[in-house]
TORMITI-866299 format. One record per residue (C-alpha): residue number from 1; z, x, y. Coordinates in nm, 3 decimals, padded with zeros to 5 digits. Example, Ala and Ser with C-alpha at 12.3 -4.5 7.8 and 13.67 -1.06 7.14 Angstrom:
2
{1; {00.780; 01.230; -00.450}}
{2; {00.714; 01.367; -00.106}}
# end
This chain:
79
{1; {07.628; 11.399; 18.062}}
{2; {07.756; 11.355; 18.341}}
{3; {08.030; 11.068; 18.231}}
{4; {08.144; 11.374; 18.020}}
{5; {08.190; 11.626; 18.341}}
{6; {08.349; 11.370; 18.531}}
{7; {08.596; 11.287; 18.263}}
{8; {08.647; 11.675; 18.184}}
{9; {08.760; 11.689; 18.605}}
{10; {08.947; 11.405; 18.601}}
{11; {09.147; 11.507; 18.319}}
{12; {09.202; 11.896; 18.428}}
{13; {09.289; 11.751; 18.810}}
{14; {09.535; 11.527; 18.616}}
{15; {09.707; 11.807; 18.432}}
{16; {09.712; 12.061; 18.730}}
{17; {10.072; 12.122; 18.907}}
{18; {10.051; 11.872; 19.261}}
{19; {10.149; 12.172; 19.469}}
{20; {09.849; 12.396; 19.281}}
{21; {09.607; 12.079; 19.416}}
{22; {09.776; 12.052; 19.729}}
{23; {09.691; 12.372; 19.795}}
{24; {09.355; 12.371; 19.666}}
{25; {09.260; 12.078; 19.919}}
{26; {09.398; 12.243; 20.184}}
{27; {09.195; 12.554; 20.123}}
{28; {08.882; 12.310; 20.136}}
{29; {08.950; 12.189; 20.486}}
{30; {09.085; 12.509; 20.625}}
{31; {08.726; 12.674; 20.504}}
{32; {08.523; 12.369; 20.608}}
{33; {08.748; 12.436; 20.948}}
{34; {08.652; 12.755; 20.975}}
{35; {08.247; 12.714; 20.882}}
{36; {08.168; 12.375; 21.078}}
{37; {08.485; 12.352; 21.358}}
{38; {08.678; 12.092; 21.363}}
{39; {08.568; 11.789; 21.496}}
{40; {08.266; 11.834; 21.223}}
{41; {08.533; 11.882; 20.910}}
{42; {08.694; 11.552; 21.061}}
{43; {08.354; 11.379; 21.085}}
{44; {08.274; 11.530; 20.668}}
{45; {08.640; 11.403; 20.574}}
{46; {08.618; 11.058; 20.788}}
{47; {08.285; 10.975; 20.593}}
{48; {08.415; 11.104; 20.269}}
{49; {08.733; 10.849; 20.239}}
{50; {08.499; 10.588; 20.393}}
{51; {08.233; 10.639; 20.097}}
{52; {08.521; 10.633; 19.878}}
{53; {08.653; 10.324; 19.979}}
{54; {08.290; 10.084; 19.981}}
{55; {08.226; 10.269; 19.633}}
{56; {08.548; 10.173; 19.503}}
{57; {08.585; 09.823; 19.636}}
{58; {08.234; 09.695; 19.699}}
{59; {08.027; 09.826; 19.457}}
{60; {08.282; 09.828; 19.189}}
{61; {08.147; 09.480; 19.085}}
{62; {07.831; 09.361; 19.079}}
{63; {07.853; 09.039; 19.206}}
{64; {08.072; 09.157; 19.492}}
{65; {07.756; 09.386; 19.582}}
{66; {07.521; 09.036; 19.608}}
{67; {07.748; 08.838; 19.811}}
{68; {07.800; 09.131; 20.088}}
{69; {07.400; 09.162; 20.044}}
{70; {07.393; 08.760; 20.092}}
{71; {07.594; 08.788; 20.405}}
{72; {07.412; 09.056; 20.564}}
{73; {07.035; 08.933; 20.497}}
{74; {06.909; 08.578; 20.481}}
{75; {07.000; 08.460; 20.124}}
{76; {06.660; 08.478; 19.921}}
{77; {06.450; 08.647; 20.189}}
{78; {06.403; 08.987; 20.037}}
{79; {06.477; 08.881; 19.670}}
# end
């Protein structure tokens, strides 16, 4: 289910005119602005691209995943 909303986003943020999204993300941050201040909007965004980017490259593949694991804790101790 929700493979099926994400694909129905994807594909209506893919059709959608870049300055109509431009916009739209712009209204985000200037209402996050306005509700948390700004250094808190910067922290939310800051975290936001950072989750993005371990998502996308580190748990992407599975075996990726075990060797950060591997480096960060002993190798067998907790497995």
């Amino acid at each position: 289910m929700f493979e099926k909303f994400l694909s129905f986003v994807l594909e209506k943020i893919t059709d959608t005119k870049p300055g109509i999204m431009s916009s739209f993300v712009f209204f985000l941050i200037a209402v996050l602005i306005c509700i948390f201040g700004f250094y808190k909007t910067v922290f939310i965004i800051l975290f936001t691209i950072v989750g993005f980017f371990v998502g996308a490259f580190l748990f992407n593949d599975g075996s990726r995943f075990k060797d950060f694991l591997d480096r960060i804790l002993p190798p067998g101790r907790m497995r």
